[in-house]
C-alpha positions as CSV (number, residue, x, y, z in Angstrom):
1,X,-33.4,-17.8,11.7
2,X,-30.1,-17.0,13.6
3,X,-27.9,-15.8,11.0
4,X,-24.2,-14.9,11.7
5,X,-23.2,-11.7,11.9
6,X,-19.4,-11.1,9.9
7,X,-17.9,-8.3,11.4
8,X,-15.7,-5.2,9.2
9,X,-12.5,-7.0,9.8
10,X,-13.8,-10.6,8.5
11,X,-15.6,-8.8,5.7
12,X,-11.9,-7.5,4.8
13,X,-10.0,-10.2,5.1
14,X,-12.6,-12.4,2.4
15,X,-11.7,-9.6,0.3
16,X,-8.2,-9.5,0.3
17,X,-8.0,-12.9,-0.4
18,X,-10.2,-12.6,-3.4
19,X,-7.9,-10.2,-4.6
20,X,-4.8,-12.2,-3.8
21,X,-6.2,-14.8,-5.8
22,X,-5.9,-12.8,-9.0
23,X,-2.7,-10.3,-8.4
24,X,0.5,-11.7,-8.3
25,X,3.8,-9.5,-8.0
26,X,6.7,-10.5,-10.4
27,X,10.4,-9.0,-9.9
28,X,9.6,-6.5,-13.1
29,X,6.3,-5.6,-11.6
30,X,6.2,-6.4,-8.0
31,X,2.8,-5.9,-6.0
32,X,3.3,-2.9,-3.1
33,X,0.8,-3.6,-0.4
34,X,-0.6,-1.0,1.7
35,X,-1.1,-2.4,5.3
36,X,-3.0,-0.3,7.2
37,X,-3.5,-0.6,11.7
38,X,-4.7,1.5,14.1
39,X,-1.3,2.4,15.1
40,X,0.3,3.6,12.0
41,X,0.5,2.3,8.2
42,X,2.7,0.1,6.4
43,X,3.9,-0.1,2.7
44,X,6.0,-2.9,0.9
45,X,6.7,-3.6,-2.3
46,X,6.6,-7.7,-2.7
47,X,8.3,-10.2,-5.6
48,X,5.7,-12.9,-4.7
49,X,7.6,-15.4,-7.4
50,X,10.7,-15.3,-5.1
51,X,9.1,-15.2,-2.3
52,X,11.0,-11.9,-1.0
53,X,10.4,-8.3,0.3
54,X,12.1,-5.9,-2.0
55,X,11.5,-2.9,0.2
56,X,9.9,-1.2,3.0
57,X,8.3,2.1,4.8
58,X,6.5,2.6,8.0
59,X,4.9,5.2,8.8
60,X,6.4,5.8,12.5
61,X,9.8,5.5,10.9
62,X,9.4,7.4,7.4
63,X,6.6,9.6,7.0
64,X,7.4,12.8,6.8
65,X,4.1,15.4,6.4
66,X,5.9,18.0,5.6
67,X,5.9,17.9,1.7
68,X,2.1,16.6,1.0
69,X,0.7,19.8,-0.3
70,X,-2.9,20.8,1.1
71,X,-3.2,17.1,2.8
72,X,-3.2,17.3,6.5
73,X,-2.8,14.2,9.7
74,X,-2.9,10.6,8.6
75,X,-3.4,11.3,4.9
76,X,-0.5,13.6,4.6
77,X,1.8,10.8,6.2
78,X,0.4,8.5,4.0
79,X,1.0,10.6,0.8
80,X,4.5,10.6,2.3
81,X,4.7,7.4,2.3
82,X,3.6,6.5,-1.4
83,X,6.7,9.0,-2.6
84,X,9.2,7.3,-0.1
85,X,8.4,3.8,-1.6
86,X,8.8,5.4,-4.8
87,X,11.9,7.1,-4.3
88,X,13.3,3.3,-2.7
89,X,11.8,1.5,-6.0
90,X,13.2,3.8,-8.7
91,X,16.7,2.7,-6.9
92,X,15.7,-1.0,-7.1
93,X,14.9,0.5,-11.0
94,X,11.3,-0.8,-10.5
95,X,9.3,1.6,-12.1
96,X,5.8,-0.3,-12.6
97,X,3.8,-2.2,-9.9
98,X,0.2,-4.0,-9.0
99,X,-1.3,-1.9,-6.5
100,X,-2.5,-4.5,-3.5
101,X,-5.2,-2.4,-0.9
102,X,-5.5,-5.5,1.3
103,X,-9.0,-5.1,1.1
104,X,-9.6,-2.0,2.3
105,X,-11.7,1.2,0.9
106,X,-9.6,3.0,-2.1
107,X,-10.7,5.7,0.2
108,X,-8.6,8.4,2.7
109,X,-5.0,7.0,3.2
110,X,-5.2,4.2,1.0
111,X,-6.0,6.4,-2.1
112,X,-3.1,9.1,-0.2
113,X,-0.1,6.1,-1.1
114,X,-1.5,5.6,-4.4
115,X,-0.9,9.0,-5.3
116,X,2.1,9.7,-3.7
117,X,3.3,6.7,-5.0
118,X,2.4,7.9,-8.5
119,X,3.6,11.8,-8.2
120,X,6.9,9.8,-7.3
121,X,6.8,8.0,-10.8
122,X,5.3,4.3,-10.1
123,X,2.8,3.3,-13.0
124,X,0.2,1.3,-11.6
C-alpha cells in the first residue's frame, strides 16, 4: 500500500475551503480573516458580496505590543492587531463580523486577534 502523505499546509488549505464554503461576509457583517506567515500576520475585514476589502492591518506596519496586558512576542502583536482592526471597523460603523481562521488552530495568535478584536467591541 503506498498511501500519500498530505502535509500541514495541504491539510490547512482543505480546511479553509470547507469553511469558506459555509461563511460568507456581507457589508453589515463582513468576515475578518486572520492570515497568518512565517514572516508576520495579516488581518482584513472582507465584504465578500461586493467583492471588496473594507480594511486592513499588518503586523510589520501596525502592531504595537505595548498595550496587550500580560501577553508577550507574537501573541502580544497579534492581540494588537485584533483592537487596531477594531478601532478601523467601528469607523467603517461595522460593529459585528464572521470570524474567518483560514484554517488554522483557534490556538496562540489566532485566538490573540479574536480577543483583541473583541476587547475593542467586534461581536463575533
Amino acid at each position: 500500500m503506498n498511501k500519500k502523505k498530505v502535509t500541514r499546509e495541504q491539510g490547512r488549505a482543505r480546511r479553509h475551503a470547507r469553511v469558506r464554503s459555509k461563511i460568507h461576509g456581507t457589508a453589515e457583517r463582513p468576515r475578518l480573516v486572520v492570515s497568518r506567515s512565517l514572516r508576520g500576520l495579516f488581518v482584513q475585514l472582507i465584504d465578500d458580496v461586493a467583492g471588496k476589502t473594507l480594511c486592513s492591518v499588518h503586523s510589520k506596519k501596525d502592531g504595537n505590543p505595548a498595550d496587550a496586558g500580560d501577553r508577550t512576542r507574537n501573541v502580544a502583536v497579534a492581540y494588537s492587531l485584533g483592537k487596531k482592526i477594531s478601532e478601523k471597523a467601528t469607523t467603517l460603523k461595522v460593529t459585528r463580523v464572521v470570524f474567518d481562521r483560514s484554517g488554522h488552530a483557534y490556538h496562540g495568535r489566532i485566538k490573540a486577534v479574536a480577543d483583541g478584536a473583541r476587547d475593542g467591541g467586534l461581536e463575533f
